[in-house]
N, C-alpha and C positions, 0 to 999 in steps of 0.2 A: 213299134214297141208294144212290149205285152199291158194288158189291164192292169198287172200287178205290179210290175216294174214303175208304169206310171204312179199307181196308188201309191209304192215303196217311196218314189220321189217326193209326191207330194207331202208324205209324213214325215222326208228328213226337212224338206222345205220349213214347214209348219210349227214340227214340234223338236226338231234336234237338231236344228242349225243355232234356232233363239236360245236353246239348253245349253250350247258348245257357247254363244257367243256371252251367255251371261257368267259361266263359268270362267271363260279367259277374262272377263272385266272382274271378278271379283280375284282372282289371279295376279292380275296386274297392283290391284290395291295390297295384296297379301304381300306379294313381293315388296312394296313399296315399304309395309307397313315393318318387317326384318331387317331389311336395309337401316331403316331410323331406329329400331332397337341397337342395332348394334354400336349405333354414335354413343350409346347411352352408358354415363359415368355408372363405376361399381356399386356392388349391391351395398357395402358396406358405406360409401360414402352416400347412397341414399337414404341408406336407414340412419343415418347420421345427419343428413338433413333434414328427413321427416322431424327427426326430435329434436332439433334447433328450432323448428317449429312450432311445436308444444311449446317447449321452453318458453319460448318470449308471448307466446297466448294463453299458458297457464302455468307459469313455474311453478304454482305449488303441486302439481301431479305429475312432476316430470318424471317420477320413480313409479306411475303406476299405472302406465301403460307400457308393454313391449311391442317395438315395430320389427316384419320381418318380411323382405322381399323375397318375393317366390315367379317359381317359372308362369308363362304361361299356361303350361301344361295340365296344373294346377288349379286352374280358371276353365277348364274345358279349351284352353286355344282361344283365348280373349284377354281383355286387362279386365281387371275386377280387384274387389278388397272384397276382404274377411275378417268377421269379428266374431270370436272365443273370446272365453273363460282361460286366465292364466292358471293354470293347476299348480298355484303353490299356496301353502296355507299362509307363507309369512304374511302379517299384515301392514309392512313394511315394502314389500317388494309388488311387481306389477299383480296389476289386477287383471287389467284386459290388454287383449294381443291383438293388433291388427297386420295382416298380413297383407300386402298386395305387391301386384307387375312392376308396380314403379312406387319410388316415394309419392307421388300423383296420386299417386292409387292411393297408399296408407293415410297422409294427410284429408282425402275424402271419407275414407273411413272412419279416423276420427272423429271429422265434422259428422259426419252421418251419426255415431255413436252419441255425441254430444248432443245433439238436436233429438234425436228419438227415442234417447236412453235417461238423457240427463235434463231434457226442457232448456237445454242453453237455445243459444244465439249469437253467429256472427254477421258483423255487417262491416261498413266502410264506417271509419271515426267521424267523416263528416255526416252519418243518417244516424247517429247515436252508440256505436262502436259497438262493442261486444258485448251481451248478458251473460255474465258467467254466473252468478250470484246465485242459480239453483245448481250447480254440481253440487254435489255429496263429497264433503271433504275426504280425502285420501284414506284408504281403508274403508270405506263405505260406498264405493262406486256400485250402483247398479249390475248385476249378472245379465246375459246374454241369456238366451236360451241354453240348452243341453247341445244341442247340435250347431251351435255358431248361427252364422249369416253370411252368405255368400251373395253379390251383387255384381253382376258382369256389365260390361257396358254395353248396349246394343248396336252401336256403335263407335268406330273406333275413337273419334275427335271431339274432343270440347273447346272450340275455334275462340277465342279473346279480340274483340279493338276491333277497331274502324281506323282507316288510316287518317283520320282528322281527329281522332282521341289525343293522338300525343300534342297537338294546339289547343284544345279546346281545353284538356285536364293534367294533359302530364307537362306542360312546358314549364315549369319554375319547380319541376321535382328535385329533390338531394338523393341521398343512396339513403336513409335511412326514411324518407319514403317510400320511395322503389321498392324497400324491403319489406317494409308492410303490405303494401300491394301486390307483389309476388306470395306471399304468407296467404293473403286471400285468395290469391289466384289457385293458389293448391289444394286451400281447405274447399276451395267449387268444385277444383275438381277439372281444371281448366289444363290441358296439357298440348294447347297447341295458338301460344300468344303472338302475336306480332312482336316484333323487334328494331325499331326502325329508328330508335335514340341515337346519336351521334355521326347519321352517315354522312352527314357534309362536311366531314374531316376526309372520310374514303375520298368522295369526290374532289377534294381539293388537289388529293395525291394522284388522283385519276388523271383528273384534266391538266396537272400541271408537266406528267409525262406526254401528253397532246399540247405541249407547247402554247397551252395558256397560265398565263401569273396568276397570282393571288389576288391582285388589285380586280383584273378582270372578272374575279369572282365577286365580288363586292356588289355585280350589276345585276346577278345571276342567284344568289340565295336571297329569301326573305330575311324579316326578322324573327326572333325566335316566337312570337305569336301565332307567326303564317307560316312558318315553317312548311307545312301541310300540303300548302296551295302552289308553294313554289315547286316542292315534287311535285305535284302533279302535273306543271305548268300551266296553273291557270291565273300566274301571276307572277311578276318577279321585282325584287328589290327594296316590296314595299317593306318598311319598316326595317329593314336591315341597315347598314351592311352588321354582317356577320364578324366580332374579334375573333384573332388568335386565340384568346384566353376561351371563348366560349366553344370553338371548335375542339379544341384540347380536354378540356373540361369534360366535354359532351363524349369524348371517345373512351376517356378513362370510365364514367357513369356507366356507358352502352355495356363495357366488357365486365364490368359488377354486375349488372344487369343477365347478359350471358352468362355468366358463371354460375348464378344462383340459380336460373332457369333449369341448367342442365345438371344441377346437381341434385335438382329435385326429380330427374325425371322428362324432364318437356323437354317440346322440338319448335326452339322457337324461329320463328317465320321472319327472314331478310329480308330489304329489298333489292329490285333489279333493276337494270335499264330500261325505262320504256318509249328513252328517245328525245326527250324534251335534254335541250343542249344550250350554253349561254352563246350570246350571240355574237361573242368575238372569234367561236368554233368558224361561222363562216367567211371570214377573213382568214385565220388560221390554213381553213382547205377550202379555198373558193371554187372547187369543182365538186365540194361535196353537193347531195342532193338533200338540201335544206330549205324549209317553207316555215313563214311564218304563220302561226295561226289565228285567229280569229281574236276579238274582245271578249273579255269573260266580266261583266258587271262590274267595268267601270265606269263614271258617270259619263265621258264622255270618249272613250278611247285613246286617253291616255298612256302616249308609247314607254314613255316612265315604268308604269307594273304594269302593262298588259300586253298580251299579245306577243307570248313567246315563241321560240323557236325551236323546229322539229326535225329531228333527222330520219328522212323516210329510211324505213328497216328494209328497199332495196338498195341502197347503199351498202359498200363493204365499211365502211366507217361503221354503222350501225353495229357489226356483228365485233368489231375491234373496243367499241369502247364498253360495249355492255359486257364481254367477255373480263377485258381488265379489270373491268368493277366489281363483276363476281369473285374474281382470282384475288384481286386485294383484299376483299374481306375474308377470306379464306386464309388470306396471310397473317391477317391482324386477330382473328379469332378463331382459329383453326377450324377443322372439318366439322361445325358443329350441324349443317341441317341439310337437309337438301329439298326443304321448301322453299321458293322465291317468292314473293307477290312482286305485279307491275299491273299496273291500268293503264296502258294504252288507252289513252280518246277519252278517259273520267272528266264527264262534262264538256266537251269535246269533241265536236262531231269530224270522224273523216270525210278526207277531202272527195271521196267519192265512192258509193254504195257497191262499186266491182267485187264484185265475190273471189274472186283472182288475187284483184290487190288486196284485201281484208284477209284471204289467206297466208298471203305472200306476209304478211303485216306479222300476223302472229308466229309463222314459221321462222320468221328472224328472229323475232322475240327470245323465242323457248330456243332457238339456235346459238345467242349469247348467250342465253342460262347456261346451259350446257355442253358448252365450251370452257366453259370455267366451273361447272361442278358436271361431268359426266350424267349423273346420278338427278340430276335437278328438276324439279319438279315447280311448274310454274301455279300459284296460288292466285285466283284472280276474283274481284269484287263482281259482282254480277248485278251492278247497282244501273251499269248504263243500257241493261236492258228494260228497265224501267224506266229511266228517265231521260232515257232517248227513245222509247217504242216505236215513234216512227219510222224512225232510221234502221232500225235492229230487228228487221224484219226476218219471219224462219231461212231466208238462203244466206243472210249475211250471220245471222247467230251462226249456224251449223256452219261455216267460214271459217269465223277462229274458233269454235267450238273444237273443229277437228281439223285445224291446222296444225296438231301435234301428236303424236303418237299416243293411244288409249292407255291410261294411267300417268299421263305427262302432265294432266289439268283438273286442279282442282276448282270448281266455280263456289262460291259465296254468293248465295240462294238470298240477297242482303237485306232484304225488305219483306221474308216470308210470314211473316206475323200478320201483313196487312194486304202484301200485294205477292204471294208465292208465284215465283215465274216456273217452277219445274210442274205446275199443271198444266200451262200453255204451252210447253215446250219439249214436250214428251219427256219429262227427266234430263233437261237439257240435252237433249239429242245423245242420250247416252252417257254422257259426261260427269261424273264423281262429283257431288255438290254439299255441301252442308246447308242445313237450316240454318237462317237464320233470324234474328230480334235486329230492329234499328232501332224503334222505340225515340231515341233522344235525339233533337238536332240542338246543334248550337252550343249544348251543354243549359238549354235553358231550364230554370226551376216550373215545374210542374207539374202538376199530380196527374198521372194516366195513365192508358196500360189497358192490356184486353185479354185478360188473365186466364176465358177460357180458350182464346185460341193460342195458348202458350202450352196451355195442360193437355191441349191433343193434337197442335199441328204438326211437331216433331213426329208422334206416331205414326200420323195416318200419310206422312211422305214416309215413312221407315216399311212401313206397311203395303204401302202404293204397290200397283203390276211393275213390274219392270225398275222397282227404285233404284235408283243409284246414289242414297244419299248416303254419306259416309261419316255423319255429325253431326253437333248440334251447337250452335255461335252465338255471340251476343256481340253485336256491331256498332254500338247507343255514341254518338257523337261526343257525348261529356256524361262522364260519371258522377257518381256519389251523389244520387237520387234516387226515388224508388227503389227503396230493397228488396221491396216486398218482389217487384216483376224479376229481378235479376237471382234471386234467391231458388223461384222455380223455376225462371231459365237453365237454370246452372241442373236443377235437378233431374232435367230430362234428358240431359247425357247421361244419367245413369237409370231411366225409368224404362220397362220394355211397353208398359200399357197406360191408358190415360189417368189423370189426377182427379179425381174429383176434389173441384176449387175450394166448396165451400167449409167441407169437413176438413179440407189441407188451411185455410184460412184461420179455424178452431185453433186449430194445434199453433201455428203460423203466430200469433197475438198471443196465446198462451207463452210461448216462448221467447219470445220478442220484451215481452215485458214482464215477465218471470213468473207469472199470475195469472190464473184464469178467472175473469169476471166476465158474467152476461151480460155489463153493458157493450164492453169491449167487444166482446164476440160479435153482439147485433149491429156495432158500429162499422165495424167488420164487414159485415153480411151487405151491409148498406153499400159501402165503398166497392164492395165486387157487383155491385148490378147496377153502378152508377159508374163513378168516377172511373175503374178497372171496368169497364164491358165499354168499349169507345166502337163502337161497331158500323161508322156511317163510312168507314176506309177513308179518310183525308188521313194525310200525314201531320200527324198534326207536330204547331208547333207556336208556342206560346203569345197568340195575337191579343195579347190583354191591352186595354186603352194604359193602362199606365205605364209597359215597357214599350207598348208597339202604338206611338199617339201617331194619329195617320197625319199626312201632310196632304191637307186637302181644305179646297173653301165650302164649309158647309151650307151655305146660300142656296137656297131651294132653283134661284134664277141659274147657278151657276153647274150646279148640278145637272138639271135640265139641257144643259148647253155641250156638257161635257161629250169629245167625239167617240166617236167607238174605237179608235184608236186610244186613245185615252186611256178608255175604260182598260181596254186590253193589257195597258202598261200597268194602269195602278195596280190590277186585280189578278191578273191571270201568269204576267209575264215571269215570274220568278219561280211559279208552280213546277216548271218545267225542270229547273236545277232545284229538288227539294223545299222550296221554298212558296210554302202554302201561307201567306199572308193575308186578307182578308175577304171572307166571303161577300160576297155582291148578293142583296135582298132585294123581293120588288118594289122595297121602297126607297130604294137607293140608299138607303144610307149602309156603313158595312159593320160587320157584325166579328168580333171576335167566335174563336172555333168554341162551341159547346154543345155537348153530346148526351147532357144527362140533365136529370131535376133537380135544380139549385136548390130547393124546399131538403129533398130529402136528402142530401148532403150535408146540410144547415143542422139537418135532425142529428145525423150521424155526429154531427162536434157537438151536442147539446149532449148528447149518449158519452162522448170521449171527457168533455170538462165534469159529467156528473161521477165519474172514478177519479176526478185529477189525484184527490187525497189517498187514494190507494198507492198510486203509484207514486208519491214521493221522493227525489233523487234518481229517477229511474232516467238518463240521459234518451236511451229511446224512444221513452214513451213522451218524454219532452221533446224532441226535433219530429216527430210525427203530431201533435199537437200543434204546433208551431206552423207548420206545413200545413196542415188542416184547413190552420185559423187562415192560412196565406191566405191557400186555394178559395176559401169560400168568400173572404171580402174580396178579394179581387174580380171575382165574378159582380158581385154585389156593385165592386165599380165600375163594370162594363156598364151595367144597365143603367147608373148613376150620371154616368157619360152621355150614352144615350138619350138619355132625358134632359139633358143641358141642351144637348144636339136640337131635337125634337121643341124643345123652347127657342132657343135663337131662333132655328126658322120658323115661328110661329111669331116673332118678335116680343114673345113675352119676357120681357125683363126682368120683372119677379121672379118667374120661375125660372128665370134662366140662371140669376144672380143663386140663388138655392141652391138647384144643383150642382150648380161649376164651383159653389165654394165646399159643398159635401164632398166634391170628388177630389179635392184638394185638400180635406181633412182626412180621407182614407188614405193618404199617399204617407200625413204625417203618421197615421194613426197604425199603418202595417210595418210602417220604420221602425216604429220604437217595439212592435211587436218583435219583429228580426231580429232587432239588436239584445232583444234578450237572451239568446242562443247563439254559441260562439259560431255557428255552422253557417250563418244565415250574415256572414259580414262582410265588405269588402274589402277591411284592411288586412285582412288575412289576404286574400287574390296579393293585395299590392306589394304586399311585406316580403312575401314571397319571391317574388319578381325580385325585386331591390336586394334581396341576400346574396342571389347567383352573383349580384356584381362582383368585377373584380375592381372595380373604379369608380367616380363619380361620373364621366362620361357612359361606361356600360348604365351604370343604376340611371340613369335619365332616361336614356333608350328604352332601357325592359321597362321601367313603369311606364314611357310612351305607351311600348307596346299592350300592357296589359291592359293600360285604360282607351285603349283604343279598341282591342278587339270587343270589348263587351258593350262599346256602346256605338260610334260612327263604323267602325270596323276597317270599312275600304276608304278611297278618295273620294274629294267631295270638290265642288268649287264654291264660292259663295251666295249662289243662288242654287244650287243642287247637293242635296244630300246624297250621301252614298248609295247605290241600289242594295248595298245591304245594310244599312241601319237597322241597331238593334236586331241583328240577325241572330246574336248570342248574349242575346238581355237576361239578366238575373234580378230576379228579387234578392236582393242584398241589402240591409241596413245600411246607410251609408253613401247608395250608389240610387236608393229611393230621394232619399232628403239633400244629395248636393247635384243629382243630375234629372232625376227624371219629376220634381218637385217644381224647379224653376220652367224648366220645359211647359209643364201641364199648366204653373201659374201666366209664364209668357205667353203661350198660346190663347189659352179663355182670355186673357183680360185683352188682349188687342180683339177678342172676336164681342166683348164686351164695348169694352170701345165703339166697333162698327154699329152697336145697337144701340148705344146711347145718343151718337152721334148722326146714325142714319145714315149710313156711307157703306159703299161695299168691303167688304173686307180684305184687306191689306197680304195677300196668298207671299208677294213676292218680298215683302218686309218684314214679315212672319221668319221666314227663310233665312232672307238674312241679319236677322238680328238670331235667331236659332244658332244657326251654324258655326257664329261665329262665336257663341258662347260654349259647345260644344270643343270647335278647335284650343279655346282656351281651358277646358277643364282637361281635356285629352294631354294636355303638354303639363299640367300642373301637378305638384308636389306637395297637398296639403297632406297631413296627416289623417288616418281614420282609427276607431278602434280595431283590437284584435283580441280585446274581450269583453263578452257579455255584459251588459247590465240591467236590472230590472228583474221582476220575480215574472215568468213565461207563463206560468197557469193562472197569476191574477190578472196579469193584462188579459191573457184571452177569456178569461169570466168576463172582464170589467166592457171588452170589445163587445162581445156576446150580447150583453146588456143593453147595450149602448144600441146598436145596430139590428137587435132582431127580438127583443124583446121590447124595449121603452118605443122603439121606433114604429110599434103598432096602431 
């Protein structure tokens, strides 16, 4: 072969085979992305939902904007909004015209208009709701430039939810929540939600065509808490059974749900088969190929909720029931999407690392998807490559990575804020991924956030050689907290270049609270290089001594003693499933997660109470104050903790009697702080719960449920607490002073006791006098408030005071 023909070779090798193959991958998305256009309701009826939108977030301007949906053509071949000058002089008729791809598109434009034109602000009602207060009343609306504003997306998805969102935040929703929530969903900007409200009605009508009853499903769904866990199969039964009434209920919601979705515009995301099966399937087909799988954190493996049942995807069962599952949903809400999500193995390890089988695994998968939607496209969380790394090593990722045809998978990048897997992973080995935020577990309250790796990490994977990322997501396990990190999350679905935080932070507070004051700003400024810059990578997630009180003998003998197994369980073993609980020091004692200077945080609320008087009535600027005052005594009581700790083993009684009673006046003392902010209560969680009933038996169950998931959560026995206690702990009024009050007072005063008395301390009496107070508040029916009392800027002066001023 000649020199040139070689040289010719090696430059298609090189440079025109990587040019062919990135073009057929961006191809395959394009295709994809025409296809879900075409699902999309009319122009007319979007621009009719756009402004149902307005409507109920600003009726007095519903006459002064005009919305109009346009091709993409018009966008250069992308989705995008545009904002003009309406050319009419009446001062009665619209003012500004937003044009965009989809209603998605114009309700972003809006917000964007709002925010940059007008100094508004929207948020969730539980982080202080909307500032509308600086729009310029109708006829006075701000102008646009001369030549409009055109903002394309750089990418095509703005990805919504984590699949434990709908337990953690959406479980005791009505439709006239929902609809608030979808309203926000579109003023983000967000057109590509999860949808996974009501499917254990599909399933009911699934498996009862597979010749199982309804009673047998009783064993097989959770209750509506865990919902979550039981699709996944990382548990079954617990807290259910599941009514008639709630399955029904839940299906008619789901299809209000759809409806609004698509009339906005979005493509919202189903689920599929991923194989977890109840376990009367293998009596039903005793030749089927079904294994049980493993314990998932229960205390002691308990066949009750653990250890459910899986139909290997070589099975023709496998491809039979995930197919009718696709096809029923297709029936009951017609051809709305043709994204699927399924997590195979989410927390979950397979039963063997064969590249073969792990192919074979996903090729069934995306084999019922699309059997029952031709067109289907499997959506998958990309969480258990971090939290299985072991196991998910590069032959088994690129397995099911490309166990399905190139544009068949989309992966969920789900922890890229902290831990982005598409740099280890050459871009997922090719594979179409969104960015994405996890930010939240549990749904716990917490101030955090890493604000500049939000403002450039979307770019610099959009940016990357080779990227394949096609998005940008926010995955946060429980909502309606930090607005400020979800505000610019949302933003960089529509940003092409980085943010610079601090001057977006300016504007950010200016808006938020309708006012620009320099203290504010510099409070501001504090919070993004403290509390927002969390940069040591733990996931973090809220180990404060007063929601997460460890169960442990503090005895310096006992400690000493403690095995390395031990250690392993108290400390390390739960990191593995998400669950960063508490850090191990060289002085053994363990330490809630803190990443920043308590000092200058402390400053930052001294900077926020000296405008309290500016912002009077401003509900924002009240549940960020509140939040403030949370974050920084709860810190204040770690170290308060601490220091009682550091006294009993020291046997000093004095000091120990001090601390342990100070940390037990913070518990009272941030109560009544909470309770002054309707946001911050738990009788709103419980109340909620207790309305879905359709009976006094359902209302018993669901407040079980709710009061369980926020505090023991899973099974316990009477000398073993749940492995996840306090896994989804809130700072709540209410849920401080009647659970985690007696707790922190039971605790001290028996380890009081042991000092008084000269005795070791009672680990195993502790336990069960706990638990058993615990079981009794989990089952009970007291009443709490579900609104505020108290003035929220005097207590936190009066705290301030108390705590970091006199206490010098």
């Amino acid at each position: 072969m000649s020199n040139f023909k070689i040289q010719l070779l090696i430059l298609i090798a090189v440079f025109i085979v990587p040019i062919l193959a990135v073009a057929a991958k961006a191809e395959a998305v394009t295709a994809l992305l025409r296809r879900l256009d075409s699902k999309r309701s009319s122009a007319s009826v979007q621009e009719a939902a756009a402004k149902a939108v307005l409507e109920r977030l600003l009726p007095t301007h519903i006459h002064s904007f005009d919305f109009k949906i346009v091709s993409q053509d018009a966008c250069g071949g992308h989705s995008c909004f545009m904002l003009n000058n309406y050319n009419l002089s009446s001062r009665h008729g619209p003012e500004i015209q937003v044009k965009g791809t989809t209603a998605v598109e114009i309700a972003s434009g809006l917000h964007w208009y709002l925010k940059y034109w007008c100094g508004a602000h929207v948020s969730w009602d539980k982080t202080g709701g909307a500032q509308l207060a600086s729009i310029p009343s109708p006829g006075s609306l701000p102008r646009v430039r001369d030549e409009g504003l055109k903002i394309q997306r750089p990418v095509p998805w703005n990805y919504y939810q984590n699949v434990v969102t709908s337990s953690y935040s959406f479980v005791w929703w009505d439709w006239e929540r929902w609809q608030k929530e979808i309203d926000w969903m579109a003023l983000q900007g967000i057109n590509l939600p999860l949808a996974f409200t009501g499917q254990e009605s599909i399933w009911q009508k699934v498996f009862m065509d597979f010749n199982i009853s309804k009673e047998d499903l009783n064993d097989f769904f959770g209750g509506p808490a865990f919902l979550a866990w039981a699709r996944m199969g990382n548990l079954h039964a617990w807290g259910g059974p599941l009514s008639q009434n709630w399955l029904d209920q839940q299906l008619v919601l789901q299809k209000q749900i759809l409806s609004r979705m698509l009339e906005l515009g979005m493509t919202p995301v189903l689920p599929s088969f991923s194989g977890n099966v109840p376990a009367t399937l293998k009596k039903v087909y005793p030749s089927a190929n079904i294994t049980r799988l493993g314990e998932w954190n229960t205390v002691d493996g308990d066949t009750r909720w653990c250890c459910t049942y899986l139909l290997d995807p070589s099975d023709p069962l496998f491809v039979e029931i995930g197919t009718a599952f696709v096809r029923r949903q297709v029936e009951e809400y017609g051809d709305v999407t043709d994204i699927y999500n399924c997590d195979t193995f989410n927390e979950n390890t397979p039963p063997t690392n064969d590249t073969a089988y792990i192919s074979s695994l996903g090729a069934a998968v995306y084999k019922a998807m699309s059997k029952g939607d031709k067109d289907a496209v499997w959506l998958m969380q990309g969480w258990l490559f971090y939290s299985d790394s072991a196991f998910w090593k590069p032959p088994q990722m690129k397995a099911l990575l490309h166990s399905v045809p190139f544009g068949k998978m989309i992966v969920l990048d789900l922890f890229a804020d902290v831990k982005p897997i598409w740099k280890t992973s050459s871009q997922f080995y090719g594979t179409p991924y969104i960015w994405c935020l996890l930010h939240n577990f549990g749904g716990n309250i917490e101030m955090y956030g890493i604000l500049d790796a939000i403002s450039s990490g979307p770019v610099d994977a959009r940016t990357s050689e080779n990227s394949t990322m096609v998005g940008v997501g926010m995955c946060m396990e429980g909502i309606e907290h930090n607005p400020v990190v979800y505000e610019l999350t949302s933003e960089m679905a529509f940003r092409s270049e980085k943010v610079q935080v601090q001057d977006w932070l300016k504007i950010y507070s200016r808006r938020r609270y309708g006012n620009a004051v320099p203290q504010v700003e510099a409070a501001w400024d504090i919070l993004h290089q403290t509390i927002y810059n969390c940069t040591d990578g733990i996931a973090d997630h809220n180990t404060d001594f007063i929601v997460k009180l460890p169960d442990w003998d503090p005895s310096p003998n006992h400690i000493s003693n403690i095995s390395k197994q031990n250690q392993k369980q108290s400390f390390i073993l739960l990191d593995k499933k998400r669950r960063v609980l508490l850090q191990k020091t060289s002085s053994n004692l363990p330490q809630a997660h803190l990443w920043y200077s308590t000092q200058e945080v402390v400053n930052a609320l001294r900077l926020f109470l000296d405008t309290g008087n500016e912002f009077s009535g401003s509900l924002t600027y009240r549940y960020d104050l509140v939040d403030l005052t949370r974050q920084v005594l709860s810190k204040l009581a770690n170290k308060v903790y601490l220091d009682a700790v550091t006294a009993y083993q020291r046997r000093d009684v004095k000091a120990y009697s001090h601390h342990s009673q100070n940390f037990v006046q913070l518990i009272m003392d941030i109560d009544e702080l909470l309770a002054s902010d309707d946001n911050f209560l738990l009788g709103t969680w419980l109340e909620s719960a207790k309305n879905l009933a359709a009976n006094p038996t359902e209302m018993q169950q669901y407040e079980w449920n709710a009061r369980t998931q926020v505090t023991m959560w899973f099974d316990n026995t009477k000398t073993n607490q749940s492995r996840l206690h306090d896994y989804a702990n809130k700072f709540w009024s209410g849920l401080l002073k009647s659970y985690y009050l007696p707790r922190a007072s039971t605790y001290l005063g028996l380890l009081s006791k042991s000092l008084r008395d000269n005795e070791d301390f009672k680990l195993e009496e502790w336990r069960r006098e706990w638990i058993a107070f615990s079981n009794n508040w989990q089952a009970g029916t007291e009443l709490y408030r579900v609104k505020a009392k108290g003035d929220a800027l005097a207590i936190s002066k009066a705290l301030y005071e108390k705590y970091f001023v006199r206490a010098k």
